[in-house]
Each structure stands twice: as structure tokens, then as C-alpha cells.
Phi, psi and omega in degrees: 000167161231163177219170169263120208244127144253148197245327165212161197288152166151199194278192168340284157342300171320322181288119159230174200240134184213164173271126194217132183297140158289144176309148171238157183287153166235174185301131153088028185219154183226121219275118173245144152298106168314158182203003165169162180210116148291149178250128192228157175283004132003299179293317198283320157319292178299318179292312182307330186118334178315311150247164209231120170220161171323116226229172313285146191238118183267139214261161159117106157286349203220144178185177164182148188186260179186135221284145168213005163164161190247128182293162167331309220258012188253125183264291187328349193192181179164147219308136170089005149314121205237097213233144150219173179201186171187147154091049168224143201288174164108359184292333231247029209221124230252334170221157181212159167240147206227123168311124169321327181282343172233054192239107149252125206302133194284141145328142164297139172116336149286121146299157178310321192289305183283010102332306179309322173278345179255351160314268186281340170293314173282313171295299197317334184291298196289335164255019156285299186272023162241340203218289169321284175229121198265124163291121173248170197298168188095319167307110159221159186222160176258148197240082142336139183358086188307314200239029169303201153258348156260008159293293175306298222296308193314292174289012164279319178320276151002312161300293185324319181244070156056356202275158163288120158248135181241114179237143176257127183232205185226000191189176195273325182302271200318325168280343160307315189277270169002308148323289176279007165263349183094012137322116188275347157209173180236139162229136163309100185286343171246015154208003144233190183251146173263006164272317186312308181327284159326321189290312189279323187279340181249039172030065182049031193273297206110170205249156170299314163207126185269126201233103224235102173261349207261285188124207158000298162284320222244300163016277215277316183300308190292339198271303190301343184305326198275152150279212164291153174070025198265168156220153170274149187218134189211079189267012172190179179218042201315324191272005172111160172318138187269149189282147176299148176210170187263131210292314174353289208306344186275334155308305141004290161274004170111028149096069197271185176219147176226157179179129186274071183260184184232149175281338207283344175285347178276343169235065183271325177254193186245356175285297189301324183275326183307308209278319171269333137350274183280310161325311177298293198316312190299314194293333209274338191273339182258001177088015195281290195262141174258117153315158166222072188289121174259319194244141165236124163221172183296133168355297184290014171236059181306292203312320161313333201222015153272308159333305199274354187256298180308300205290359157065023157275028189255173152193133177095206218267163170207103148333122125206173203251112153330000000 
């Protein structure tokens, strides 16, 4: 078969599409013919080195595609099983072995692809604004780049359970989406500021909570935005790793909470996943939540679609299909 292989950490390049033996099941694992693979920044993460595992590695957290073996010792699935999963390496593939336990069956009424898009983006939406900080009506929070892919999810979530959305975005096309995502207002972030914005859409209290993927550049802005008692939630680092600072500052600013989750501490068990899961998914299968697959592109061209993704030409989802 082939996958998407790194041999060393860097940009784009480092990706190559090789001929690689097919997977065989190990204990407690099941083989799927991939049928999508999300590209999340994540992935970006891992090529780069920012997270760092043992090389060579084949990239891609999220997929989803139909069961093609099984281990002795596998209860959860079986072969012709219509299967997606996330936040297991290996994705980036024409097969992947998959733990069985962190395999969930896609509904009827989905395709692989919108499972593949909804997975890891979509849980992540869902335990910022349900577990992380659960937004109740009344609530408004600010949404880093609003018209990503857990951004549009994020703010439909975010509606759903009664919140003020405040979203930032880089151009009029991404606040037209952000908007029609149910964003009650939007700032363009390259050309006003958006703690002024904030301050001014909440008659100067600041939002409750900022739910912040960009990092680095956003960092200090997203902290003056809250209000007291407000929180930051800094769930990515698209713009590089935020500089160590002194915890003094969240007293300072009004006894704030900061806080680094991941999803994988959020499905940590197959109960947490299966239950956030089958909500996002049910939601995504009844129209509650709309996908927005924007880019599909072929396996061999990963590097292409690491690209259109760091270079901030994407919104909604990005694909790629074996």
C-alpha cells in the first residue's frame, strides 16, 4: 500500500508518499481501508517537530473508512464495519490498524468523508464548549479564527447552547462564513483590534471566554479580552508556541484561568468517546451542525494541503482521499 511517510521533522517537503507493507491487525486492533483522512493542524505539529515522536512516521490523526480485519481478541467492530476514529497516528494512508477501542461505527446516513470531517474538529468544538469551559445563554465568548475548522464548528456549537459569539477572521469572504455560522458579530483581526472590539461588544466587561488556536501572536490580546474571572482556553498554536509569562498576570487581570487542553484527555476512555462522538456525529447527521468541506485533495499530495493549510488559504475542513 502507500502512505504518507516522515523521515525528518521541517515544512512540507518532508512529506513522502512510499510504498509501505500492509498493515496486519495487532492485539486489540482492526485494519480499515482508509476512505478519508483529515488534514488538521495537528499534522503540522508532528511534521514540524513541535510534537515529537519517533521517526519514521506516518502522519494523519483522523480518518475514517470501512473495517477490513480484525484482531482474535476484537469485540468492537468487524470486517465491513463502516468505522472513523481520531487522535490515532497513521491516518495519512491507504490502510491504517487502528485500536478497536478507538474506532466509532459512522451512522447511516453519513459518508466517510463527512465522518472524517467531523471527528477530530468536531469533538474538539464540542469539549471547548461543552467541558472546558460549557458555555451557558448569556455567555459571550470569543472565537479565534472563526471560520477554520473547528471554528465554524465551534461556533454553531456555541449558538446552540445560547452564547454571544464574537469572531475574528482575516477577510470579508471568512466573516461571510463565520456569520452564516451564527456569529453574532465578527473583526477582521488585520485591520482592527479585537480586545478593543470585545470590550465595545460587551459594554466594556470583556467575554467570558476565549477559546484561542492561533498562539503566539493572539496570546496577550486574547487575555486582555476576558473578563474577570474569564477564561482563556488555548487549544493550538498556529502562529508558534506562546513565551513562558508570569502566572502574577492572570491576578492582575482579574483572578483569570488559563488553560491548555487537548482532546485526547477528553475521549480518554471509549464511554467519553462513544458519548461525544455520537452527539457530534447525530448532530452533524440531522443538519444540527453543517460541515464545510472546502479542499479534497489525493494522498500524494499531503504536501499541497499542508501548505493551503499553514498559508491560512483554507476554511472548513480539508480532506485527503486515498
Amino acid at each position: 500500500m502507500r502512505a504518507i511517510r516522515i523521515h525528518a521533522f521541517g515544512g512540507p517537503d518532508v512529506l513522502k508518499f512510499e510504498e509501505v507493507p500492509d498493515p496486519a491487525p495487532g492485539p486489540g486492533e482492526a485494519v480499515v481501508r482508509v476512505e478519508a483522512a483529515g488534514v488538521n493542524f495537528i499534522d503540522v505539529y508532528h511534521r514540524t517537530g513541535a510534537y515529537t515522536a519517533p521517526l519514521p512516521r506516518t502522519l494523519g490523526q483522523e480518518g475514517a473508512g470501512t473495517v477490513e480485519a480484525v484482531a482474535p481478541d476484537v469485540e468492537f467492530v468487524a470486517p465491513g464495519d463502516r468505522v472513523a476514529w481520531a487522535s490515532v497516528s497513521g491516518a495519512y494512508a491507504e490502510k491504517a490498524a487502528v485500536p478497536a477501542a478507538r474506532l466509532v461505527r459512522i451512522p447511516v446516513g453519513l459518508t466517510a468523508r463527512q465522518a472524517a470531517a467531523a471527528m477530530l474538529q468536531g469533538m474538539t468544538a464540542h469539549y471547548l464548549a461543552c467541558s472546558t469551559y460549557p458555555l451557558k445563554p448569556r455567555d459571550a465568548c470569543l472565537v479565534q479564527a472563526a471560520a477554520g475548522g473547528v471554528g465554524l464548528l465551534l461556533v454553531q456549537i456555541a449558538k446552540l447552547r445560547g452564547a454571544t459569539v464574537i469572531g475574528t477572521v482575516s477577510n470579508a469572504e471568512k466573516a461571510r462564513l463565520a456569520r452564516g455560522a451564527g456569529a453574532d458579530a465578527t473583526v477582521d483581526y488585520t485591520k482592527d483590534d479585537f480586545e478593543a472590539a470585545a470590550r465595545r461588544l460587551t459594554e466594556g466587561r470583556g467575554v467570558d471566554v476565549v477559546y484561542d488556536s492561533v498562539g503566539r501572536t493572539t496570546f496577550e490580546k486574547s487575555l486582555a479580552s476576558l473578563a474577570p474571572r474569564g477564561m482563556l482556553v488555548l487549544f493550538g498554536q498556529s502562529s508558534g508556541a506562546v513565551a513562558p509569562f508570569d502566572p502574577q498576570v492572570l491576578s492582575q487581570r482579574g483572578s483569570l484561568y488559563l488553560t491548555r487542553p487537548t482532546l485526547a484527555h477528553y475521549v480518554a476512555t471509549r464511554e467519553d468517546l462513544l458519548a461525544r462522538a455520537g452527539e457530534v456525529l447525530a448532530w452533524v447527521r440531522d443538519g444540527t451542525l453543517k460541515l464545510r468541506i472546502e479542499h479534497e485533495f489525493p494522498l500524494a499530495e499531503a504536501a499541497e494541503a499542508h501548505r493551503a493549510l499553514e498559508g491560512r488559504q483554507t476554511t472548513g475542513k480539508v480532506l485527503l482521499v486515498p
